[in-house]
C-alpha positions as CSV (number, residue, x, y, z in Angstrom):
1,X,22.5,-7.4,-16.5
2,X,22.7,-9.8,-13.6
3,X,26.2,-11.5,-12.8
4,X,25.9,-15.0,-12.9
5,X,27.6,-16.5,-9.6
6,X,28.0,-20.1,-10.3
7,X,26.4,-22.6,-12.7
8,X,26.4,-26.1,-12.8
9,X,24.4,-29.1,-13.5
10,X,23.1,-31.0,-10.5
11,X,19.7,-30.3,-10.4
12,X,16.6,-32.7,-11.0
13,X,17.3,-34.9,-13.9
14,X,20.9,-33.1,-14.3
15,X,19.0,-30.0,-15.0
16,X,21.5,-26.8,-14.9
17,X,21.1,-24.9,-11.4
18,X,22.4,-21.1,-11.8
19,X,22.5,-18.7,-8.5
20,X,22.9,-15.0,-9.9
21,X,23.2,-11.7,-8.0
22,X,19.5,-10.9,-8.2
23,X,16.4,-13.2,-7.2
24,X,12.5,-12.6,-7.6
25,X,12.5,-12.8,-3.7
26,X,14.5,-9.0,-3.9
27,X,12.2,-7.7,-7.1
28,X,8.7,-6.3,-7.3
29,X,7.3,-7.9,-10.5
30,X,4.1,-7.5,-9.4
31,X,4.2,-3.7,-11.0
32,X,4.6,-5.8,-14.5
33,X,0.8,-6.7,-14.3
34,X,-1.9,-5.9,-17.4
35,X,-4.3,-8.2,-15.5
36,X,-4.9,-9.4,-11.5
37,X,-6.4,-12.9,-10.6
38,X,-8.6,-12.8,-7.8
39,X,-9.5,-15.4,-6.1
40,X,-13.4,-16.0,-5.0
41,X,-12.9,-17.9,-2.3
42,X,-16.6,-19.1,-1.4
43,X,-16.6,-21.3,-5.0
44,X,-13.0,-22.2,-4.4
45,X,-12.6,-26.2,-3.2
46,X,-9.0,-26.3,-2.1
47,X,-7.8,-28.6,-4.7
48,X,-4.7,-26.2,-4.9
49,X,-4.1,-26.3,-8.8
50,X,-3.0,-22.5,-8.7
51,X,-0.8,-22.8,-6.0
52,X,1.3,-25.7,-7.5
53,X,1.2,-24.2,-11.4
54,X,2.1,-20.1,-10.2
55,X,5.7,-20.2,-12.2
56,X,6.2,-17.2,-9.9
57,X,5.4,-18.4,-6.7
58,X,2.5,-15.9,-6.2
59,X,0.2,-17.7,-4.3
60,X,0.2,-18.5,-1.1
61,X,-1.8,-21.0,1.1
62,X,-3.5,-19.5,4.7
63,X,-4.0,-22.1,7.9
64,X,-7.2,-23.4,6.6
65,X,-5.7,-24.2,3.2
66,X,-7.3,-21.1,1.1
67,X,-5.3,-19.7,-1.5
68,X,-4.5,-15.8,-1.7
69,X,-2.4,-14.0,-4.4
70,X,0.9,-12.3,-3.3
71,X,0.2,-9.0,-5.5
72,X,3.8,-8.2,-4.7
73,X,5.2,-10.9,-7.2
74,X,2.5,-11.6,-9.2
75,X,3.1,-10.7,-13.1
76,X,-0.5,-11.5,-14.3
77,X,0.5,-14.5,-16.5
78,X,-3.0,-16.0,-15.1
79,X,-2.1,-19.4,-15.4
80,X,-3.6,-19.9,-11.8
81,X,-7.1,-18.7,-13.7
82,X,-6.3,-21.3,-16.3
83,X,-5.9,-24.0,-14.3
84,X,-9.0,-23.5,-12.1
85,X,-10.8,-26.8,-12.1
86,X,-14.2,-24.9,-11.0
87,X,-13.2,-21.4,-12.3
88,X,-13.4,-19.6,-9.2
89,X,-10.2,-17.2,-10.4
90,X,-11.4,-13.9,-12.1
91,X,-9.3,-11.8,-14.3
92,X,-9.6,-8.2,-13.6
93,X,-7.8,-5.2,-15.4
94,X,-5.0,-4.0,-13.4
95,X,-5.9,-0.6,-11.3
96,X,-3.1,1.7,-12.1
């Protein structure tokens, strides 16, 4: 289990902001995947709904604005597919 370093409430709204031993950053969750968003980038307008709604911080924005999927901490919640304002996310079956 993860040691809890110091907790204490000064985030936004005097939300409770907890630095532990262990971060996402250091952990490949990306091997927790059933399913894989890809992104078809031809159909995608750059409205960058799945960037700002990835819980995990997954997707990441190119120079030009495009969004790609960081497969290395992706966990294949698909909320980015969900979120899709002209559906140009697919869900595909995780290749194991």
């Amino acid at each position: 289990m993860t040691k809890v370093l110091t907790y204490k409430y000064d985030g936004p709204r005097g939300a409770p902001v907890m630095k532990a031993d262990a971060s996402a950053a250091r952990v490949d969750t990306g091997s927790w995947r059933v399913n894989r968003p890809v992104i078809d980038l031809s159909k995608c307008i750059k409205c960058h709904m799945c960037w700002l709604d990835c819980p995990d911080g997954a997707i990441y924005l190119d120079k030009d604005g495009k969004p790609h999927v960081d497969y290395t901490f992706c966990k294949g919640c698909l909320v980015c597919a969900n979120e899709c304002p002209v559906k140009c996310i697919a869900v595909e079956a995780e290749k194991k």
